[in-house]
C-alpha positions in Angstrom: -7.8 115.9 94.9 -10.6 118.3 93.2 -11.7 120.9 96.0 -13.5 124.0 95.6 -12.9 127.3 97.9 -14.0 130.8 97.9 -13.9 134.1 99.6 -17.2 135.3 102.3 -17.7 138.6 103.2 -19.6 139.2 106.1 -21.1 142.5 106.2 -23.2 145.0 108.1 -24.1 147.8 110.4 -22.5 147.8 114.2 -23.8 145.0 116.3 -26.0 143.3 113.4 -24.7 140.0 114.5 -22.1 139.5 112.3 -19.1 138.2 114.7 -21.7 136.0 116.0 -22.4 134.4 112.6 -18.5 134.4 112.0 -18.6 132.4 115.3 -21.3 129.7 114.8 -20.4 128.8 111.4 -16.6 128.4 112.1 -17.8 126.3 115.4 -15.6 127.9 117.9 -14.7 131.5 119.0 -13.0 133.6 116.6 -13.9 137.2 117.0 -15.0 138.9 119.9 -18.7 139.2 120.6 -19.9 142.6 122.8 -23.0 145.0 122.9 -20.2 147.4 122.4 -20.8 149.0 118.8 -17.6 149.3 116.8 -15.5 146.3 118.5 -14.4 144.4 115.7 -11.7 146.7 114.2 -9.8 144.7 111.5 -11.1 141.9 109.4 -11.0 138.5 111.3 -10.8 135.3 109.6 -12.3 132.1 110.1 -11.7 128.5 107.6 -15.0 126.3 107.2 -13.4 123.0 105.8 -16.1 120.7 104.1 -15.3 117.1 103.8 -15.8 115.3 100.3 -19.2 113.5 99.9 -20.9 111.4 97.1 -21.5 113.3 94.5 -19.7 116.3 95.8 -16.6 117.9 95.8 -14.5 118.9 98.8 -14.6 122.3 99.8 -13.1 125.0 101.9 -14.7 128.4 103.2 -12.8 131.5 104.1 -15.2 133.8 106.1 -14.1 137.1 106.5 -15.5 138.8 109.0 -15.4 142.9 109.0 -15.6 145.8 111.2 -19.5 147.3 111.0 -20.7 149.4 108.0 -20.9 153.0 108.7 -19.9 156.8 107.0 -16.8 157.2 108.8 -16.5 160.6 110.5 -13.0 160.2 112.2 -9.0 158.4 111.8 -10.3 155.3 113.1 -13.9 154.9 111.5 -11.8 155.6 107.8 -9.6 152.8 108.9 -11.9 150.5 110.0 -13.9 151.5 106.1 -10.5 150.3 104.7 -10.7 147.3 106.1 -14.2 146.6 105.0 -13.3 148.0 101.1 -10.4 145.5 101.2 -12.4 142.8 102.5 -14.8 143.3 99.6 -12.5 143.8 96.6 -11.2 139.7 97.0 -14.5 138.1 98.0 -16.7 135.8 96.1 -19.7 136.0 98.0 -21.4 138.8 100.7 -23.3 137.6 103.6 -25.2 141.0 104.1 -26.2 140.6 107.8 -29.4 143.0 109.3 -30.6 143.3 112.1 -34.6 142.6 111.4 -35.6 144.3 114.5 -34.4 147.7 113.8 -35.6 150.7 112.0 -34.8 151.3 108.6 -32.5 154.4 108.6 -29.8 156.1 105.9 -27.2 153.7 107.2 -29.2 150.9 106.0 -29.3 152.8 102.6 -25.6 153.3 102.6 -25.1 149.7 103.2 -27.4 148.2 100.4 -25.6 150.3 98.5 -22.1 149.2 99.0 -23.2 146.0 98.1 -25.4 146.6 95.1 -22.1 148.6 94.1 -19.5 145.6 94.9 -20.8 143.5 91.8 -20.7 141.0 93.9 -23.6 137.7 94.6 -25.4 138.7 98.2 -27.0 136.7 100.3 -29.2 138.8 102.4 -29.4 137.6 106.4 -32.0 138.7 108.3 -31.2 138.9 112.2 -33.6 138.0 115.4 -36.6 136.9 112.8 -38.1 135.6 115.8 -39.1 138.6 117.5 -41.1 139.8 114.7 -44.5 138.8 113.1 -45.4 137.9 109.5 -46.4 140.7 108.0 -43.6 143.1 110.1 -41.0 139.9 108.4 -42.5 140.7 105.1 -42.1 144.3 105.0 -39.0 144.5 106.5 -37.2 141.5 103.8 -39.3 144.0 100.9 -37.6 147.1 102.2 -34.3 145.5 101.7 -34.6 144.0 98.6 -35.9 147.2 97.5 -32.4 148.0 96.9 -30.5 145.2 96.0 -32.7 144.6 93.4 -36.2 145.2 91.6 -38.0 142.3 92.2 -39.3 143.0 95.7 -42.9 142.5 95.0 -42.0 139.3 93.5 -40.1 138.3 96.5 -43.0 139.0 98.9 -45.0 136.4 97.2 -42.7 133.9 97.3 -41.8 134.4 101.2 -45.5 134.2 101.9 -46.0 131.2 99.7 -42.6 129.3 101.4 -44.5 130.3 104.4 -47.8 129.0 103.7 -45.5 125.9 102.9 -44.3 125.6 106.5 -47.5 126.6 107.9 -49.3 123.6 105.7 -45.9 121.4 107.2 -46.4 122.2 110.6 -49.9 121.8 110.1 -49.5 118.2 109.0 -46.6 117.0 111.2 -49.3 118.4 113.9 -52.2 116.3 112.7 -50.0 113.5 112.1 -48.9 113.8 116.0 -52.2 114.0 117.2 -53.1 110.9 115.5 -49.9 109.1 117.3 -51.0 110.6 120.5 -54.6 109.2 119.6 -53.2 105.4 118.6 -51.1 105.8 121.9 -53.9 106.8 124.1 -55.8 103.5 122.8 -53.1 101.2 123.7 -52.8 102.3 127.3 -56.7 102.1 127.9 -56.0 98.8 126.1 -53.3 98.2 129.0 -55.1 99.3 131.5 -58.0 97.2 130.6 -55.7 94.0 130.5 -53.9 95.0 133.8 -57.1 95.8 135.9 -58.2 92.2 134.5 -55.0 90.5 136.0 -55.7 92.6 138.7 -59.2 90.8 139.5 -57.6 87.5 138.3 -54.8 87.7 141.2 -57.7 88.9 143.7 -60.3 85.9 142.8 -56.9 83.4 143.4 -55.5 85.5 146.4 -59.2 84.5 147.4 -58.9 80.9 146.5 -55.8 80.2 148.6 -57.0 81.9 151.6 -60.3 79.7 151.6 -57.9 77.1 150.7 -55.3 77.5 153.2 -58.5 77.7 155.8 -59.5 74.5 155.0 -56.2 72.9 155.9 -55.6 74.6 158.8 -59.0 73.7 160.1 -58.2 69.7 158.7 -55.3 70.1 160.3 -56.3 71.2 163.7 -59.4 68.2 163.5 -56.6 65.3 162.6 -53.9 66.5 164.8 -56.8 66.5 167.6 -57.6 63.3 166.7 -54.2 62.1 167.4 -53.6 63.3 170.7 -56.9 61.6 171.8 -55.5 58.4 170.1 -52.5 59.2 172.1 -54.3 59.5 175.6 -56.7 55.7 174.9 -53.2 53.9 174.2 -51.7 55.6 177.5 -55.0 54.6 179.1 -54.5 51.0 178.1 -51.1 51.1 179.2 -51.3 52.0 182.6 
């Protein structure tokens, strides 16, 4: 059976998320995940098997996880950059992981660079989005692409457009809510109409039925009266 399979490189600074990412996409726990800088060592695999579909192939990812990007200054930072070299030299594709929240600094530099150098496709990852703003997003995904390649400027305005986009989507699925909520609101005032006119209904017949049962009581009491002074003229004859 056809399948198609490739090599992922997951790369970036200390603590840029990247064991994390190795985690979630290979759906259980592969690497070990610590605010500790430097705790991933040696490259750590993980398999992402993709079952056939219509109209697509089967396919299998190998995700390589690697220890984090930095000039090594000691024994064990050059073996941890060995690792990372060999990691690159097989791969077919780099997830470049970065932490969005951090300040841009020569290690970034150094990074791009390895990359840009590696002749290798790049996806670029931007970590913890969330905690920033538009424009703060912006500069920060420009900075980067700065270096891995020259179309930065071009790539600002088509972030801001795809955000428009989402904007103009959320905007829409909003609206489109609202008027749900709207239609919904109708049909419980329309409920609560038709309930609080069953509501009188059961009261004008709960009304009925008392007036009703009165009567019969009443009747009751006036016949069963009558009987017993029946009663007493037939004794009276008697005796």
């Amino acid at each position: 059976m056809p399948i198609r399979s490739g090599f992922v490189c997951i790369l970036g600074k200390p603590n840029a998320g990247k064991s994390t990412l190795l985690n979630a996409l290979a759906g259980q726990k592969l690497a070990i995940v610590s605010p500790k800088p430097q705790t991933t060592r040696t490259r750590v695999q993980g398999i992402v098997n993709i079952p056939k579909r219509k109209g697509q192939l089967a396919a299998q990812i190998i995700l390589i996880d690697t220890p984090g990007v930095h000039k090594a200054d000691s024994s064990l930072g050059r073996k941890m950059m060995r690792e990372v070299h060999g990691a690159l030299e097989g791969c077919d594709l780099i997830y470049l992981i970065c932490d969005a929240t951090k300040r841009w600094d020569a290690g970034d530099e150094f990074l791009l660079e390895m990359a840009k150098k590696s002749g290798t496709p790049v996806f670029l990852l931007l970590n913890k989005i969330d905690l920033l703003d538009k424009q703060k997003l912006l500069s920060t995904a420009a900075e980067y692409l700065r270096v891995l390649t020259a179309d930065a400027n071009q790539f600002q305005t088509t972030v801001e457009a795809a955000l428009q986009e989402k904007v103009n989507s959320r905007m829409a699925e909003a609206e489109e809510k609202g008027r749900r909520i709207q239609a919904l609101s109708q049909e419980i005032l329309k409920l609560q109409e038709e309930i609080g006119a069953m509501q009188r209904e059961i009261g004008e017949n709960k009304e009925k039925l008392t007036a009703s049962s009165t009567a019969y009581v009443a009747e009751s009491s006036r016949r069963k009266q009558e009987i017993e002074a029946d009663i007493q003229k037939i004794n009276h004859y008697i005796h």
